[in-house]
C-alpha positions in Angstrom: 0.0 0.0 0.0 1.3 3.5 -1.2 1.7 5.7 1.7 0.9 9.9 1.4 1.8 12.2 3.7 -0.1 15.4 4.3 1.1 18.3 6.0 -1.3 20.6 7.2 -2.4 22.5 10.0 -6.1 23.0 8.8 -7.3 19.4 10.8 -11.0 19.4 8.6 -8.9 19.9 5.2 -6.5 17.5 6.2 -9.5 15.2 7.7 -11.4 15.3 4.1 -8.0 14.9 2.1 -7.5 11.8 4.6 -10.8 9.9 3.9 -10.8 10.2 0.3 -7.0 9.0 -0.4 -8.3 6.2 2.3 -11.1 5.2 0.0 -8.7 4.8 -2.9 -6.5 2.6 -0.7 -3.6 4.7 0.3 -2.3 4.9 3.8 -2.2 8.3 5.2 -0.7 10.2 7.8 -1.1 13.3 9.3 1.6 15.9 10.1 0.0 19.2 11.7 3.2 21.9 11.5 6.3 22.4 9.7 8.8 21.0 11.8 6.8 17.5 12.3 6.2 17.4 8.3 9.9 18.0 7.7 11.1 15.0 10.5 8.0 12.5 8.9 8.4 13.6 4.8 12.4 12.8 5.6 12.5 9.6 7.8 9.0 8.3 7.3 9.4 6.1 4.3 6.2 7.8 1.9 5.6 7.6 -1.6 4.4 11.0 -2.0 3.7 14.3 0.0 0.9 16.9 0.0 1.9 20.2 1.4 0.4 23.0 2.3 2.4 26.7 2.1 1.0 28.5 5.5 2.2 26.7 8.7 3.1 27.0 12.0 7.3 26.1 12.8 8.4 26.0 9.3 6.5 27.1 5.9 5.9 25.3 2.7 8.3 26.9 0.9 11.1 26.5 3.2 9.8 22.9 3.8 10.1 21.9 0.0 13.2 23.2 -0.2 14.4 21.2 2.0 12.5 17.8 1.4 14.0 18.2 -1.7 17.2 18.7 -0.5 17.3 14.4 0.1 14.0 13.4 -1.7 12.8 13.5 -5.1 9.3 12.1 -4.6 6.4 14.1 -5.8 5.5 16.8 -4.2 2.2 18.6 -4.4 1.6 21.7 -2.5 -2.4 22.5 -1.5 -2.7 26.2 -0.5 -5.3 28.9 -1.1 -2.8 31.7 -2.0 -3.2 32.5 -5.5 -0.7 34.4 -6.6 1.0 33.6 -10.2 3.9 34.3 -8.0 3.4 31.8 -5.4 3.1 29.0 -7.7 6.1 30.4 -9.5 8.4 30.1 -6.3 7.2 26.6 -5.3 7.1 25.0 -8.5 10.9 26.6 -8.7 11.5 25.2 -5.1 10.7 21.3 -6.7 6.9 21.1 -6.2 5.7 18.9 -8.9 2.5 20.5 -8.6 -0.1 23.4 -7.4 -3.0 22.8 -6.2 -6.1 25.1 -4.8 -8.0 25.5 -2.4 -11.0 24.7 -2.3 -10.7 22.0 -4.3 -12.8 18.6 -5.6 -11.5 15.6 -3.4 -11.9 13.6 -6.7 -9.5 15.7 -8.7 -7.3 15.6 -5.6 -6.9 11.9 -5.3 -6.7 11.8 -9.3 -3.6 14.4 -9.3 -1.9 12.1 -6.4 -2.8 8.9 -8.1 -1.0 10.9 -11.8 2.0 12.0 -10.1 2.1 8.4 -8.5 1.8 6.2 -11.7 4.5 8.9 -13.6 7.1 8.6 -10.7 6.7 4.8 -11.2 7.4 5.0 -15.0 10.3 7.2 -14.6 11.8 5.1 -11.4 11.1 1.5 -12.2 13.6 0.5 -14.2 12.0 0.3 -17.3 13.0 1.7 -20.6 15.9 3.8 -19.6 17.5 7.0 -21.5 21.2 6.9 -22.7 23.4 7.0 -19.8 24.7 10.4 -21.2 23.2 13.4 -23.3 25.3 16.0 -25.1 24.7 19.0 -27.1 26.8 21.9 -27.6 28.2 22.8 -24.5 25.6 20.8 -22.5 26.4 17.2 -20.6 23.4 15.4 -19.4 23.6 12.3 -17.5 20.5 10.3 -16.8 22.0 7.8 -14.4 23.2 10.4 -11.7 20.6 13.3 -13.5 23.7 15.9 -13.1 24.3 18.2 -15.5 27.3 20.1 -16.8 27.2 23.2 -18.6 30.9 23.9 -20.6 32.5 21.6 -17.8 30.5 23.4 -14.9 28.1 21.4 -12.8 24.7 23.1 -12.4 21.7 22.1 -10.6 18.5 21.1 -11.7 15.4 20.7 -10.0 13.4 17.7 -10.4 10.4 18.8 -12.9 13.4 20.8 -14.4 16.0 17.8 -15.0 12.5 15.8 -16.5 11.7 18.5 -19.0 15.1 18.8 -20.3 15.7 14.9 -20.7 12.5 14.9 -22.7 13.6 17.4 -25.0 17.3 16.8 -25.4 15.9 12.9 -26.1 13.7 14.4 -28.9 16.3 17.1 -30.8 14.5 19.4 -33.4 10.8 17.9 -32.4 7.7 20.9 -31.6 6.3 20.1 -28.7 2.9 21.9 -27.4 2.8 23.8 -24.1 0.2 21.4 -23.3 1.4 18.1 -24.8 5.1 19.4 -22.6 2.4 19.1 -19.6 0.8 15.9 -20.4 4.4 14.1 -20.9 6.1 15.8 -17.6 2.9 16.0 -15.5 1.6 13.3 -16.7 -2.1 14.7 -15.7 -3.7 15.6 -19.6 -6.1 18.6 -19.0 -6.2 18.8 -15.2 -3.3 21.5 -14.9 -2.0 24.9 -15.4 0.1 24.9 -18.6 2.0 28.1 -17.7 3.7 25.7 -15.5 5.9 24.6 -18.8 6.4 27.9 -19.9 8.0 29.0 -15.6 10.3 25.6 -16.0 11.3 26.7 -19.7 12.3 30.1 -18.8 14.3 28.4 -15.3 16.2 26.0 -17.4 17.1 28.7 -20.2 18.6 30.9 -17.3 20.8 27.7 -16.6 22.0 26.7 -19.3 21.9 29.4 -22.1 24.9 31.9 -22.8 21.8 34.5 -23.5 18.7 33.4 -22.0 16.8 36.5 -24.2 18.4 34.3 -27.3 17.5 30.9 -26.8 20.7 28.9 -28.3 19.3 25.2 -27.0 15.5 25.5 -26.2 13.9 27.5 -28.8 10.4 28.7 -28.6 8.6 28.4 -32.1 5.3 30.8 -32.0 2.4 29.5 -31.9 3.6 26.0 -32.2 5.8 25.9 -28.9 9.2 24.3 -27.8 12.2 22.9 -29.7 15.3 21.5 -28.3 18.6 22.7 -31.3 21.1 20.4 -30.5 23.4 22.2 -33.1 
């Protein structure tokens, strides 16, 4: 049985999150603060955590960053803050996805069981990428999922490391904004697609000489995203 944490301090929100992932066979547990999410997300042995941003000992933000610090399982953050810039700063934190409240319990437990099945297809040792990517100046390897830009390691986030692998694995293929989502996300219809375009612009200001003239991921109007390998 696949176990979710959720870390919230609202106890009815985290009560209705609870019962529904119950229903669908998870087993959940509840972490009420900051501090207590941080020692149960890093020793507690889950499959996936859903995290909200305002709590008491240690917010989400500053929580993410450091789950992510020693864990790349999914990571979903529930909050009713709204702001573009919000989701911006946790999806650039390694949230794999934003979600609001109030929100349908259904959709919920859908998202959680998407992000689940995805993690399984990119961890389960099934079809596997070359062990190493190049183009230009760019090193990619998919076994350790470092990356060197002309000889200097940089770090990647985890939706960010994905996104590039797809594209540098498909050189001089369009891709849509929202087909991007449905590959990375793996959740079709149900998201935000801006989210591509916020993980586009992070990864161009990491590995482009000019990130205001794209070299390696090219944006073609009205079409979308290319990866130039030349």
């Amino acid at each position: 049985m696949q176990k979710i944490l959720i870390i919230e301090d609202d106890g009815d929100i985290a009560a209705i999150e609870r019962d529904y992932l119950e229903l669908d066979n998870f087993q959940v547990e509840i972490a009420p603060d900051g501090l207590t999410g941080l020692d149960r997300g890093l020793h507690g042995g889950f499959d996936l955590i859903l995290l909200d941003l305002m709590l008491p000992g240690m917010d989400g933000f500053a929580l993410c960053r450091r789950l992510r610090e020693e864990t790349d399982i999914p990571i979903l953050m529930v909050t009713a803050r709204r702001e573009d810039i919000d989701k911006i700063r946790g999806l650039g934190l390694g949230a794999d996805d934003y979600i609001e409240k109030p929100f349908s319990p259904s959709v919920l437990v859908a998202r959680v069981r998407a992000h689940l099945a995805r993690y399984q297809r990119l961890t389960g040792g099934q079809r596997r990428a070359k062990p190493e990517l190049q183009a230009g100046g760019l090193r990619l390897n998919t076994e350790t999922h470092r990356l060197f830009v002309d000889g200097q390691e940089v770090d990647l986030k985890n939706k960010e490391y994905e996104l590039l692998q797809f594209l540098m694995l498909h050189i001089d293929i369009v891709f849509s904004r929202e087909e991007l989502y449905e590959k990375i996300w793996g959740l079709d219809a149900m998201g935000d697609n801006a989210t591509v375009a916020v993980h586009i612009n992070r990864i161009r200001e990491k590995i482009e000489p000019d990130p205001s003239h794209p070299r390696y991921i090219q944006t073609v109007w009205g079409a979308g995203y290319r990866f130039k390998g030349q």
